[in-house]
N, C-alpha and C positions, 0 to 999 in steps of 0.2 A: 504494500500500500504506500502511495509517494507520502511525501510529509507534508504537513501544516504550510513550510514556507514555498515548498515546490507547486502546490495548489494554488496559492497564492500568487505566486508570478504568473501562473498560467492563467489565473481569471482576469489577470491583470493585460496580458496579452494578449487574449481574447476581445478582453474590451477597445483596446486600441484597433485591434481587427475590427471591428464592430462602427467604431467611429468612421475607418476609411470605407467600408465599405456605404455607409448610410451616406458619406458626402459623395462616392462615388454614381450611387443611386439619383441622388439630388441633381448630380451635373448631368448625367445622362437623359433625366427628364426634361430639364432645360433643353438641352441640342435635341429632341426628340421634338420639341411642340416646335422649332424652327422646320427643324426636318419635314417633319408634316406639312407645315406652312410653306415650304418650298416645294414639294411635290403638287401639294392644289396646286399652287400657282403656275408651275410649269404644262399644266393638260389644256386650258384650252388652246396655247400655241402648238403643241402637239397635234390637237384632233383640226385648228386650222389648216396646218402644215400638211399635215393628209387629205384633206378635201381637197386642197390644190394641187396635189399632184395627183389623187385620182379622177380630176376634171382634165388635166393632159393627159394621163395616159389612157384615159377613154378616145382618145382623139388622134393618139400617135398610137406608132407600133412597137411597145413597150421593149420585143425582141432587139431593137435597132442601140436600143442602151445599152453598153457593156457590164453595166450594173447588175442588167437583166439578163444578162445570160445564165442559162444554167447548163454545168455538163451533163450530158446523156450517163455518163459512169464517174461519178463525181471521185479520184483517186486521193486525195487531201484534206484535210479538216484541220481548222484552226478553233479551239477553243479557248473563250476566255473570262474565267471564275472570279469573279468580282467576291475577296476576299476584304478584313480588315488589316488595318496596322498591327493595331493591341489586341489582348486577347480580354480574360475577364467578360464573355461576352455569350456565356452558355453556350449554346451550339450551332452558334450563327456562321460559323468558320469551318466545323465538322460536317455540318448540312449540304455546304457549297461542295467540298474537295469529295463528298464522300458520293455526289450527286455527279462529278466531273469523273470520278474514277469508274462510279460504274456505264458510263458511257464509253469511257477507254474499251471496257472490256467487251462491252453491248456491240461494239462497232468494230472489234478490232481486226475482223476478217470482212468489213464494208468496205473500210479505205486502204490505201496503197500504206498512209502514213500519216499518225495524227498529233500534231504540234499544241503546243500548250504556252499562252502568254498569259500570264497569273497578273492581274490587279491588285496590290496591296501587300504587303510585307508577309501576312501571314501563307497565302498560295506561296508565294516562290520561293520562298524557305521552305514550305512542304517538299515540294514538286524539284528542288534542286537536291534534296535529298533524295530523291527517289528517278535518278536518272532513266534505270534499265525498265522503268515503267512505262514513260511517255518519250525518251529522250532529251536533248537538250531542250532546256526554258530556253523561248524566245524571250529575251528582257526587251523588246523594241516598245513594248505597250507598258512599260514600267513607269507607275505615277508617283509626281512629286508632291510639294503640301501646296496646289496649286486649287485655286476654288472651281466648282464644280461644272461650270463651263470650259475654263480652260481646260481643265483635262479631257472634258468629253469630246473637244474640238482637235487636241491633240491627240487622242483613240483613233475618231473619228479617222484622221488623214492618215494615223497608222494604217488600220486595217484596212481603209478601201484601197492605198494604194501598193500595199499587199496583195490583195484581193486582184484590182485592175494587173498587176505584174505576173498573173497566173503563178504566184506562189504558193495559192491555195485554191480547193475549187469552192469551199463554203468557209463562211465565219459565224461561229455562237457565241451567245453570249449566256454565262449562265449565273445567276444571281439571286436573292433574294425578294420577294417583293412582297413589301409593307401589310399589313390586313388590320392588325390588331399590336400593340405592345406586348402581348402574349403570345402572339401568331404572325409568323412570316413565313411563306410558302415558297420552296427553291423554284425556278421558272428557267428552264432551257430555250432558247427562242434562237432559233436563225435569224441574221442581219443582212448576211448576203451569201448568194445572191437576193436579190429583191426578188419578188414574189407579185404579179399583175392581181395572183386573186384576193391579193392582201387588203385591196383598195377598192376591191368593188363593195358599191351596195352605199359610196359618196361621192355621187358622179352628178348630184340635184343639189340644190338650195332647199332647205324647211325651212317654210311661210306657214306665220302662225293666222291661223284659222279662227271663224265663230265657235264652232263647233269639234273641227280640230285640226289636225296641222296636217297642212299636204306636203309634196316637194314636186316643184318645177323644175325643169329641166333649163338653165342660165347658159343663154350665148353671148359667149365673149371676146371680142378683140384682145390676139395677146401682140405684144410689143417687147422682147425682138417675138422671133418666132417660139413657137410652141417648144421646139427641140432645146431652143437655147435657153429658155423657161428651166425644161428638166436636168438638161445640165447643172443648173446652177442649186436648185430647188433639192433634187437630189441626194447630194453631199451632207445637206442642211438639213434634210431629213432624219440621215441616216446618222447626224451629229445629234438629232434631237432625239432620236432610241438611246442613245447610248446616256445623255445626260437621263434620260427618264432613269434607264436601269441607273445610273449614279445615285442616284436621290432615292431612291425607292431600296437601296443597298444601305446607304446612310440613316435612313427611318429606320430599317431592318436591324439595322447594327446597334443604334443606341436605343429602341426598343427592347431587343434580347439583353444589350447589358441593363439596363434596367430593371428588368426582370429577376437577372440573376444578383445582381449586386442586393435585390428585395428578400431574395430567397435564403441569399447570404447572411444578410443582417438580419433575417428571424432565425437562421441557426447558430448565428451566437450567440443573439439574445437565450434560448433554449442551453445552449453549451454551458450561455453565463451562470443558468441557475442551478444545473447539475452539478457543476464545480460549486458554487455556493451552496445546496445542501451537504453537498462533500465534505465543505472545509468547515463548517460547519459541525456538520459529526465527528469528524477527527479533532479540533477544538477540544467539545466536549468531552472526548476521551480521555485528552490528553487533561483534562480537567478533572474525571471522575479519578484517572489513575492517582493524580496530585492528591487528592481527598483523602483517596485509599491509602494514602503511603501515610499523609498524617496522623488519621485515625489508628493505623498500626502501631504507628511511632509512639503516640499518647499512652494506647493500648499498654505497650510494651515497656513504658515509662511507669505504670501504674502496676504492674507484677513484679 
């Protein structure tokens, strides 16, 4: 049984546990209601961005984009696991790698050869340990502490023009996406090539109605041409998937540390009073023994 003082330091270091994790909890709530508040804010330039490019390529021939090409026997795949820095973050980190590894294996007699650029300190520190798994980390998509456009716009130009250099025939993105501070659901999602059927079904305007809302069909003059529209629009697009999945990683992340950091600080609160009954009863012992020894002594003084 430890002693009185060795319980003692340890309720004592408990408690200091106890403190960082309740400020840790606290700061992750904070960047959490930001988080959130950046993701709203990011969706209707998103679901604009897509109306507009599937009013051109209702209109052009999607196939004519290099974007749009896809291989008949697609031999390459680039994957890439939108991981965090730090960890402390429950299973927001193990969900991602463990969701990108069983694709390695799910595919691994699909493609020719399948390359791995990890997001965030925690993947490519996995994934550089584990060479003979996926091969070499491409680090070309490695992020700095840059805010969350930039980096989506340097991704962005990574991987498309990867992508355009036929060094890969497809790009994934795999990541967490937001639901609840309790619940964030892993999401595999191809980027490219692009996809014509992605965009159908907002090729209309909705015009709100008496009764309810139709959609007309809007003819437009474009300026330059339609082609050079998707050229540009495109890119923009595909910078605006990758910032969603950022943000929607970021909600993901300090929602799960949040969580855990809560789950933490109720098991030490719990730890703190075990040890405090503990030291407690040892106390006592060490008290009744003391009693016992006087009482003997008196005893033994009086024979």
């Amino acid at each position: 049984m430890p002693s009185l003082k060795e319980i003692r330091n340890r309720v004592r270091s408990v408690k200091n546990t106890r403190k960082i994790t309740r400020a840790m909890k606290l700061v992750a709530a904070a960047k959490l209601r930001r988080a959130q508040d950046a993701v709203v804010a990011s969706r209707p330039y998103a679901l604009k961005m897509k109306e507009v490019i599937a009013s051109l390529v209702s209109e052009v021939d999607p196939d004519s984009h290099p974007l749009f090409k896809e291989s008949e026997a697609p031999e390459t795949a680039l994957l890439v696991p939108m991981t965090s820095d730090r960890g402390l973050a429950g299973a927001f980190n193990a969900s991602i790698l463990r969701r990108t590894d069983g694709f390695l294996r799910d595919n691994a007699e699909g493609y020719g050869s399948v390359k791995v650029s990890a997001v965030g300190r925690k993947g490519r520190s996995y994934y550089n340990r584990t060479p003979d798994v996926v091969g070499p980390v491409d680090t070309a998509a490695v992020m700095s502490a840059e805010s969350a456009g930039e980096r989506a716009a340097q991704l962005a130009r990574t991987l498309t023009n990867t992508f355009l250099d036929s060094d890969v025939d497809e790009v994934w993105l795999v990541f967490n996406e937001f639901k609840s501070a309790l619940t964030q659901e892993v999401v595999l999602e191809r980027i490219l090539p692009l996809s014509p059927e992605s965009f159908a079904g907002l090729t209309s305007e909705l015009v709100k109605g008496g009764d309810a809302d139709t959609r007309i069909l809007v003819d437009r003059i474009y300026e330059p041409s339609r082609e050079g529209l998707l050229d540009t629009l495109l890119p923009k697009y595909i910078e605006s998937q990758i910032l969603r999945a950022l943000l929607e990683s970021e909600a993901s992340e300090q929602g799960a540390r949040m969580t855990a950091m809560d789950n933490a600080t109720t098991n030490a609160s719990d730890l703190i009073d075990s040890l405090t009954l503990q030291m407690n009863r040892a106390r006592q012992a060490i008290i009744t023994t003391e009693l016992m020894e006087i009482t003997s002594g008196a005893e033994s003084l009086k024979g």
